[in-house]
N, C-alpha and C positions, 0 to 999 in steps of 0.2 A: 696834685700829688696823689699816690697810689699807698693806698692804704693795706695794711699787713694782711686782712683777712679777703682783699679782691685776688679771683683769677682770672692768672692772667692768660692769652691765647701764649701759644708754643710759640709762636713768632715774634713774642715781643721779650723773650727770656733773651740775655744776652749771652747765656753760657752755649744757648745753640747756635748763635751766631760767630761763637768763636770755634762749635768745633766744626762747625761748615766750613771755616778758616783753613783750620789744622787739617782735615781732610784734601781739602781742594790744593794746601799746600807739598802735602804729598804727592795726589796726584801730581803736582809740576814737575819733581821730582823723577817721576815714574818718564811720563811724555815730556816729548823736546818742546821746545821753542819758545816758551814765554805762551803756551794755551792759559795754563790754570792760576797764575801766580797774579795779576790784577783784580780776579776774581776774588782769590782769597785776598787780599789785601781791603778790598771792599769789604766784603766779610766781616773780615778784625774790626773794621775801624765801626762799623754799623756794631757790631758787639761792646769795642769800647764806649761807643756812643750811648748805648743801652746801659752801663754802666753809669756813667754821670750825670747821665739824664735820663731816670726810668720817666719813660712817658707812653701813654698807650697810644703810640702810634698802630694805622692798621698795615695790615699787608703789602698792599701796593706801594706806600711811601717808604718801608723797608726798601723792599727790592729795588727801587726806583733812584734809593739811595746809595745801594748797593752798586747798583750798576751806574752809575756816576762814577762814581768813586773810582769804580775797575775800570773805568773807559778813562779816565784821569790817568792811573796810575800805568796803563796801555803805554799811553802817547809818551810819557815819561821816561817808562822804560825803551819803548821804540825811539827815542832822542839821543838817552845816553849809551845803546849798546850796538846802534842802526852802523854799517859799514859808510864808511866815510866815500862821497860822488858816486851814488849809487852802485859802488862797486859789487859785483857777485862774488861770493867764495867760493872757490874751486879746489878741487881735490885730486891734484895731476896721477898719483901714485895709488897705489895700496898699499891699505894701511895695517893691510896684515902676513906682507912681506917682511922678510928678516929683512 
């Protein structure tokens, strides 16, 4: 257990892990395609994880968890949003004709 008066490294606070989140969530926002949004999902969830279990983990096993998580929530996303037999989408017109 972590006692009131240890400090702790900036990477094991969990309020910077969430606004890595909220940032990185933005950014998805900003740019197409599903880039940022696993990221931030890892993120959160290493934040909330810091949350119920303050433990002084170091760096490496953050991001290592981090980037699990977002390689998880990838595949996830690429399952349930992927076009159905490989199909490509295409765009016959313009889309900035009346």
């Amino acid at each position: 257990m972590i006692e009131a008066t240890q400090v702790l490294p900036i990477w094991s606070l969990w309020w910077v892990w969430m606004a890595a989140a909220l940032l990185l969530a933005i950014a998805e926002v900003v740019l197409p395609g599903f880039l940022a949004l696993g990221f931030a999902v890892g993120a959160a969830a290493v934040g909330f994880f810091l949350i119920f279990a303050p433990t002084a983990l170091g760096l490496p096993v953050l991001l290592a968890l981090c980037a699990i998580l977002a390689l998880v929530t990838w595949l996830v996303l690429r399952r349930f949003f992927r076009l159905e037999n490989g199909q490509v989408r295409r765009v016959r017109g313009d889309i900035n004709r009346d």
